[in-house]
C-alpha positions as CSV (number, residue, x, y, z in Angstrom):
1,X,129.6,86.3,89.6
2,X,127.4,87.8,86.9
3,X,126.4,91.7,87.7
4,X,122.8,91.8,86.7
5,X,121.5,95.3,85.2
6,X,120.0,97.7,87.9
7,X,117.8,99.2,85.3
8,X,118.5,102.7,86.8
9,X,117.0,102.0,89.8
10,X,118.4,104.3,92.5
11,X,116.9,103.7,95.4
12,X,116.1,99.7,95.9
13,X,114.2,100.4,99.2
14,X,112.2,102.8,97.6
15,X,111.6,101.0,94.5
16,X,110.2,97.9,96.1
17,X,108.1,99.8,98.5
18,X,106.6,101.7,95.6
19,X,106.4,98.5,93.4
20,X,105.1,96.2,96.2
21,X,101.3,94.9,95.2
22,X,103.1,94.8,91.5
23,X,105.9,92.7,93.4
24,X,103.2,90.5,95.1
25,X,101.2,90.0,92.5
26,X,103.6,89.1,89.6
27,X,106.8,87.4,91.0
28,X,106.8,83.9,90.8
29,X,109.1,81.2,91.7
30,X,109.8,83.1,95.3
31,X,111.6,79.7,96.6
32,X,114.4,80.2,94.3
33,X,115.0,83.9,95.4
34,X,114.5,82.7,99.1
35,X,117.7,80.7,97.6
36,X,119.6,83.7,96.8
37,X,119.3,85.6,99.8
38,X,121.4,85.6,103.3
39,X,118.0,84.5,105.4
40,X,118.3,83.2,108.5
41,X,116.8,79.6,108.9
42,X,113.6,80.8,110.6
43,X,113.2,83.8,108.0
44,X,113.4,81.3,105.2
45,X,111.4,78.8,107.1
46,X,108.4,81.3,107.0
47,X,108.5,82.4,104.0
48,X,108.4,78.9,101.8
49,X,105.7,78.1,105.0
50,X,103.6,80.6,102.7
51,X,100.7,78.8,100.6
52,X,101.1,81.0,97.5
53,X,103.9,83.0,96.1
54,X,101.7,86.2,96.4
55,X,101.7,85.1,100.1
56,X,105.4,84.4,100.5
57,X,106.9,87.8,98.6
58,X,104.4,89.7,100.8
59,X,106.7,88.1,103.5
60,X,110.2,88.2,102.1
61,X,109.1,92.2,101.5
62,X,108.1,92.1,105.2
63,X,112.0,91.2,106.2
64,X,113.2,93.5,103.4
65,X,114.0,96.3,106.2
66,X,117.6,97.6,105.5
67,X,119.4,98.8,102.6
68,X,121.7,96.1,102.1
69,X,118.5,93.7,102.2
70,X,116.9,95.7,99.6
71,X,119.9,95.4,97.2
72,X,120.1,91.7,97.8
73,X,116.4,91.1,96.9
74,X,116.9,94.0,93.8
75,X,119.6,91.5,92.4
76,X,117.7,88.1,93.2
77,X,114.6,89.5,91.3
78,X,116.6,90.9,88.5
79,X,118.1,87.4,87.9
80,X,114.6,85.5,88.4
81,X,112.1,87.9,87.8
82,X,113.9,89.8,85.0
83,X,110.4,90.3,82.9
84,X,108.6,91.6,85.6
85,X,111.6,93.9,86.5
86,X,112.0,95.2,83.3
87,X,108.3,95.6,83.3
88,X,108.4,98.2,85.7
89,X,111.2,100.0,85.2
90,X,110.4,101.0,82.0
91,X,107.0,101.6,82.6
């Protein structure tokens, strides 16, 4: 599996908390990080139930609650969102 860069990000929970309207407002193409991530049927089920991809990373941030979560969704936006990502971390 390819390691995607972290971008020196050294907290993931903090960094998506801080970064969240960015997040919600940027990302695109959330169904194919729903793809990438160990969601339960029902989890997944709501979040592609979402109208707009603003609507449905609001959501998937929503379940983001642990650490290991957090580093999941880090890695599935780094492979998906990578110019966003980049976008702020080097901001």
């Amino acid at each position: 599996m390819e390691k995607r860069p972290s971008h020196g990000i050294k907290d993931n929970q903090k960094f998506l908390k801080r970064n969240q309207g960015k997040l919600i407002d940027n990302v695109k193409n959330v169904d194919r990080i729903v793809d990438d991530l160990n969601l339960g049927d029902e989890m997944a089920a709501n979040v592609r139930a979402e109208r707009t991809d603003q609507a449905k990373m609001r959501k998937l941030l929503e379940y983001t609650k642990s650490t290991s979560a957090a580093n999941l969704l880090v890695d599935a936006l780094n492979k998906h969102a990578a110019d966003v990502m980049e976008d702020l971390t080097t901001a």
